[in-house]
Every structure is written in C-alpha cells, then in structure tokens.
N, C-alpha and C positions, 0 to 999 in steps of 0.2 A: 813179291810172294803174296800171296791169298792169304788174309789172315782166318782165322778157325772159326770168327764167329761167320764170316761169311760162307764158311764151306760148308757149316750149320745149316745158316739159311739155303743154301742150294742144298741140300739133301730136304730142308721142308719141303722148298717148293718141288722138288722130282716126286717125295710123296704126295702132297697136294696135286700136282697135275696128275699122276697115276689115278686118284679117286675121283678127280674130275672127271675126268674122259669116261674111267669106267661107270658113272650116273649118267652124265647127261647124254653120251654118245647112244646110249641102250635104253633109255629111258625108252624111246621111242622102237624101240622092238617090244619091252614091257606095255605099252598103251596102244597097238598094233595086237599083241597075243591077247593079253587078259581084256581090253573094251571093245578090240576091234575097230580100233584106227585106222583109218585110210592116208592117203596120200595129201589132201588138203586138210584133214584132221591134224597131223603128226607137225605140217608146215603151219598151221592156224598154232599151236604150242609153239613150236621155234619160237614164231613171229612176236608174242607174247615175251616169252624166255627175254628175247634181245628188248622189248620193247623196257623191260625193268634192269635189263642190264647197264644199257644208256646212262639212266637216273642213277643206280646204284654205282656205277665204276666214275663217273663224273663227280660225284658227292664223296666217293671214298678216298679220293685222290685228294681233294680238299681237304676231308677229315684228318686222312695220313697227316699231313702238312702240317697241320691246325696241332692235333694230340699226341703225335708221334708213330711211325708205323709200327712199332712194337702192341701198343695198345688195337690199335685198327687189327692187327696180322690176328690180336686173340680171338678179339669179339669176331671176324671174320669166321672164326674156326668156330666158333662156341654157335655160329648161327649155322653152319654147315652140322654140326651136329644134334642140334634142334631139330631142322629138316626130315636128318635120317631117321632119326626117334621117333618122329610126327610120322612119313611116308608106311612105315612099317606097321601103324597101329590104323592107318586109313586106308579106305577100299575102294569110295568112287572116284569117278572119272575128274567130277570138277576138285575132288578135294587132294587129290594127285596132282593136277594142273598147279595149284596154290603150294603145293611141295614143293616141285620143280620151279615157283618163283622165288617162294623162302631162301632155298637154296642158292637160288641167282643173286639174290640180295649177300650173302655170307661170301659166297666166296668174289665178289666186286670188293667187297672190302679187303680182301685177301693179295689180292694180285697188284695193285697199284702199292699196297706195303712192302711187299717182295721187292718190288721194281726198284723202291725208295732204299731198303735196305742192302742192297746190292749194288746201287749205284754211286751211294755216297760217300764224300771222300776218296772216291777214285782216283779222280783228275786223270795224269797220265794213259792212265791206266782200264778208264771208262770201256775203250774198245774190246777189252781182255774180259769185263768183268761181265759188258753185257751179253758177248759173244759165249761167255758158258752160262750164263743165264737163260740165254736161248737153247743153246745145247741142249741144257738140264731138261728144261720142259718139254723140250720134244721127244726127247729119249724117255721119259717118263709117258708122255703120252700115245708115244709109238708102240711100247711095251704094251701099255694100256687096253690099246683098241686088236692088238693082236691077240691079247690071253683072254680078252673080258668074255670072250664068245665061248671060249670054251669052258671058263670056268661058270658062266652061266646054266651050261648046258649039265654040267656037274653038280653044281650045289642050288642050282635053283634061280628064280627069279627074284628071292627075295634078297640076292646076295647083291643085287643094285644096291639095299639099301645098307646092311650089315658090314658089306667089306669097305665102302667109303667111311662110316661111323669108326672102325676099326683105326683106319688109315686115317684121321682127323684125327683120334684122341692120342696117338702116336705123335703126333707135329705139338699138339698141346703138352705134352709130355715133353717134349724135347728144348720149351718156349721158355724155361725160368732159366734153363743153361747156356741158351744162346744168349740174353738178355745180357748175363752175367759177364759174360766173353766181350759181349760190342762193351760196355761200360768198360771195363779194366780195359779194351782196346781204343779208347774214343779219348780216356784220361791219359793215357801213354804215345799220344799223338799229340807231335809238334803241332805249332800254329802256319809255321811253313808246310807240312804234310794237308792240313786241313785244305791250306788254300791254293793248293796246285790244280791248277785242270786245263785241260785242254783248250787251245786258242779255237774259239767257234768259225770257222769257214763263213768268206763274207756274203754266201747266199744262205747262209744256216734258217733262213725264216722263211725265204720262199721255199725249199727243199721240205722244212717240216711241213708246209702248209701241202704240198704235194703228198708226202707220204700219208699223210691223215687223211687225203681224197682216197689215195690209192687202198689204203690197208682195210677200209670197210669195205669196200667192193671187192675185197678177196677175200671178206668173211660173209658175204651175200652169196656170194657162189659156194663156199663151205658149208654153208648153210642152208645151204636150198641143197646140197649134195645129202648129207649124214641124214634127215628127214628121211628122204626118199631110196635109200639103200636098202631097206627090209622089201620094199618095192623090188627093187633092181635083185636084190639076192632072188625075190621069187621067178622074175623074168629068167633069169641065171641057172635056176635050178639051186643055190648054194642055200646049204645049211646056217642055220647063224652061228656056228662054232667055224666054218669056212669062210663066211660072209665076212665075221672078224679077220681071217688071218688076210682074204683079198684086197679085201678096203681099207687094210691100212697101209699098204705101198706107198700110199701117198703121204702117209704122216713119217716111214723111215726117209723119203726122196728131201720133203722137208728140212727133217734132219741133219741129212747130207748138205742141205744146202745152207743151214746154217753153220756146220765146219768148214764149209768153204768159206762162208765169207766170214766168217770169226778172223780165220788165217791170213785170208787174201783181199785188204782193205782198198784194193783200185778202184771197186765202185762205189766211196764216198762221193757225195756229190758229183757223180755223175746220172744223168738226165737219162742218155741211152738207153745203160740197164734197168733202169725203174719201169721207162718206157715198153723196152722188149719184155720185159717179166710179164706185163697187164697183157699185152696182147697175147703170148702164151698161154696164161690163165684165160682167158676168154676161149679160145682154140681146145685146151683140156678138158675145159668145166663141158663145153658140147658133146668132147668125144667120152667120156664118165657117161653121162647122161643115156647118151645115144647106143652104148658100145654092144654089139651083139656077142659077142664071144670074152673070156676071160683072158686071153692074152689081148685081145683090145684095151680092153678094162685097165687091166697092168700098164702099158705103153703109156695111154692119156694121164693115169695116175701121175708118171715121172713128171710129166710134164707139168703137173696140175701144182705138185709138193715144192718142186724146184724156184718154181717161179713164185706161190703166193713165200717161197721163203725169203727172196730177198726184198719182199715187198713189206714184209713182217718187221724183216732188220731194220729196214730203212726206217720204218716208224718209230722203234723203239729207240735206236742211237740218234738218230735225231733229233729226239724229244728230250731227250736224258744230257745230250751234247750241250748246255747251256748254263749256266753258273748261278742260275735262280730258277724258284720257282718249277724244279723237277716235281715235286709233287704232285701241284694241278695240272702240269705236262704229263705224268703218268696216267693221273685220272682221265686227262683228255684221249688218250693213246690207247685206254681202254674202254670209254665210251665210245670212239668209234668203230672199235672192234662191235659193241654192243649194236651200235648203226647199221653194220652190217646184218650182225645175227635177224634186225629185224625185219633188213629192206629187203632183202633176197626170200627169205619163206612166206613173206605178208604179198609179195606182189607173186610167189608162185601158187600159195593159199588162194589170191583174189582171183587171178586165173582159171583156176581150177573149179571154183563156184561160179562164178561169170560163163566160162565154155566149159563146162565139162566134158561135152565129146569129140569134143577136139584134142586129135592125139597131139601130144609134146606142148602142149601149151602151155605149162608152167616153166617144162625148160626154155621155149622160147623167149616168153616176158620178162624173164630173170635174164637171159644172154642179152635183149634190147638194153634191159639195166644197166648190165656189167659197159656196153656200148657207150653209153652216157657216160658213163664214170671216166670212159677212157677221153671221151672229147671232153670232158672237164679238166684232166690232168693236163691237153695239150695246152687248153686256154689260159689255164695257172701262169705254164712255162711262158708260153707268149706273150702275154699281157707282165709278166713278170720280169721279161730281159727287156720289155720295151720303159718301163719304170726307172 
C-alpha cells in the first residue's frame, strides 16, 4: 500500500511537471512572437538551458544525498519562483535567456529530490513506486502541453510566467504536510521494512551504464524537436492553441508507454527492447521533422513517445534499482537527461549557422548524432558480455 506522504509527493510532482512543461515547452513560442526567434535562435536557448541543466541536476543529486531531499525539493521550489517573479518584471532577450537558466537551476534541484523521495524504502516495491512516478509526470505533462496552447491564447503570454508561479507556491504550500506525514511514517517503520529491497540483476551495471547512453540521446531528439515546432506549426499552417493539442501525441504515446511497462516488467534487463526502442526513435525523430501533413505528424509522434518511453524507464529503474547511493544515481540520471537537452539543439543550432541553406540540416546532424549514440549502445553490450 502507498503510504500518504508519498501520494503527497506524487501529486507535487504532477503539479511540478504541469508548470514545467507549461514554461519551458512555450518558452520558445514566447521568444519566437515577442524577439523574433528563429530556428537556430530558440535551439542556441535549448542548447544553453541543458548546458546548466548537466551542472545543476548532477550537483542536486549530490546535494539531495548530502541534506535531505526535503530541503533540496524547497529551495528547488523557492528558486522556480524567483524565476517567475524575475521573468515577469524583465523584457529583453538576454535577460529572459538568464530566466529560462535560473529556472533550469530550481527545478534540477527539484526532480532528483522527487526521485529520492519516492524511491526510498521501497525495496519490494521499487518497480510499483517508480512506475507511477513516471506515470505521474507524464500525465502531468501530457496535460500540460495540450491546454498550455490554448490557455495561452486566452489569458496571454504573460501567463508563462504567472500560472507556473501559481502552481509552485501550491507544492510550497503543501511542503510542511508532506514533511510531517514521511517523519510519523519513517518513525513507525520497522528496521526490517527499512532494509528490504530488491536483489539487483547480476548485469545491473552494465544495463545502467546502457540506459544512461541511451536516455540523453532521446532527450537530443526531444529537444531538437520542441525548439523547432513553432517552425513546424508554421509549415503546418497550425495555430499555437492547435500546435499545443498536435504535438503533444507524443507525450500521451509516452504515457501509454509508461503503463505498459509499469505493469508489464519482461523487459527488465533485456537488451532487445532497449535496443529496438533507440532505433524507433531514431526512424520517428526523422518522420516529426520531415512530416508533410498532420496525420503523418500524429503516426511518427506514436512511435517517437513509445519508444523514448521505455528508454526513460530503463534509466530511471535502473538507477534507483541499487541499495546505495540513489541519490547521486538520481542526479546522474538527470544530468544526462541535461546531456541530451544540450547535445541535440547545440549540434542542430551549429548546423544551422555553419549551412544555413541548406535545407534539413539541423534535422540531419542531430539524426548523424542520435546514429552515434546507437553504435555506442552496441559497443557497451559487446565489449560488456565479452568482460
């Protein structure tokens, strides 16, 4: 049975990832309308964004560790609402870019505490607890990226910054009760509950070492995609209150595929499916890019959500699956999420300045990228079973 302070923290974090999605996904619609952002503008931001996310989700994992994620989860919060306070009272270009890392900074501290607080003391139980953990945030973010458009188009551009602030000091507010709940539940916990966990599978190191190649290279592709979508809505014809509801197929397919394998744990350490997911993602991330009509669009999406979702999983239960040191496992699991944010927009930004008229060229160097990552995953396994 779930205990309450954890159901707690899963409703933070569904609110937390709902205001995520809805800044940093639209961010770059706001810096596209109001500066006149282009294509290697909006991806030179990403590229930036993940370059501070690296540092900050790596150090926040540590910190967790080090002071407790409760402490981390606040200041996380407390620095997302700095952010939005600052973003709302500032008007250029560079001092919006400086927002958009503030806030990269806050909520890295935020997600590796989640991680920590929802995985611990699980034992048994790990698979259940990470598998609606993932749930949470997709469902949260799925929501996200489909209303943010329209309510954009309703209350405005300033509501980037207003309805995240809103939806932060909500989770702050909810921070003394949860706190309250883990202590009374942490004290009324056997020594035997404490110390149950899961027997680690005896490739549990090369597998994490695998899913930490694989999971930044399906946040290069994520990330060279959400940039370039106010693009793609224009080639589209689509509204950004449409743009929202098409482009996000991919974060419900996600979704979907994280209840699948919440439920369905056969592809624990197996190689196959990690495998076929990268190459699916690689195949989507093209057909996104490329797709002439809105039902293309939709099709590649499935494919695009499905696959980086069990590539997502695999990081996360893997990293978590170990009897120490989940912490800087967390941080690590979300720095190279941050790896990705920055390798996929900085190499389709460089392209794009390097050949500008050259059509597809940023989606190209990004697809060479996502290539690499895949012959790196093979060379893991290889050099791995021959060890």
């Amino acid at each position: 049975m779930i205990s309450r302070a954890k159901i707690l923290f899963y409703f933070i974090e569904f609110i937390n990832c709902y205001a995520a999605v809805y800044y940093s996904n639209f961010v770059f619609f706001y810096l596209k309308n109001t500066f006149g952002f282009g294509e290697a503008e909006n991806l030179s931001t990403a590229a930036l964004g993940g370059f501070v996310y690296i540092i900050a989700s790596w150090q926040g994992g540590k910190l967790a560790q080090r002071y407790g994620a409760i402490k981390l989860l606040c200041i996380g919060a407390c620095g997302v609402v700095l952010s939005m306070v600052i973003g709302m009272l500032l008007s250029s270009p560079a001092e919006q870019i400086l927002v958009y890392c503030l806030w990269t900074v806050g909520i890295c501290l935020m997600w590796p505490a989640l991680e920590i607080l929802v995985s611990e003391r699980a034992g048994k139980s790990l698979p259940k607890m990470v598998g609606i953990y993932n749930v949470t945030w997709a469902v949260g973010g799925s929501i996200s990226y489909f209303t943010a458009g329209m309510l954009i188009e309703k209350f405005g551009m300033a509501s980037l910054f207003w309805i995240p602030l809103g939806l932060t000091l909500i989770q702050l507010a909810f921070m003394p009760l949860a706190t309250r709940w883990l202590k009374r539940e942490n004290n009324c916990s056997t020594l035997e509950e404490s110390l149950t966990s899961e027997f680690a599978h005896p490739e549990t190191r090369q597998f994490i070492r695998m899913a930490w190649i694989a999971n930044p290279f399906s946040y290069v592709a994520i990330n060279t995609v959400i940039p370039l979508i106010p693009s793609l809505a224009d080639k589209l014809s689509l509204s950004t209150a449409m743009a929202g509801i098409v482009c996000s197929v991919w974060m419900f397919a996600r979704m979907t595929a994280f209840v699948i394998f919440w439920q369905w744990t056969g592809w624990h350490y197996r190689f196959h499916g990690l495998a076929g997911s990268f190459l699916i993602m690689i195949v989507s991330f093209f057909g996104i890019l490329m797709a002439s009509s809105v039902g293309f669009l939709i099709a590649a999406q499935v494919g695009f959500g499905l696959s980086i979702g069990l590539i997502y999983f695999s990081s996360l239960y893997y990293s978590m699956n170990v009897t120490e040191n989940q912490g800087a496992n967390a941080g690590f699991h979300e720095a190279m999420i941050g790896a990705g944010q920055f390798i996929g927009p900085a190499v389709g930004a460089a392209a794009l300045y390097l050949v500008p008229a050259a059509a597809g060229i940023g989606a190209w160097s990004v697809g060479g990228v996502l290539c690499v990552g895949f012959s790196s995953l093979l060379l893991v396994r290889h050099y791995g079973r021959r060890s």
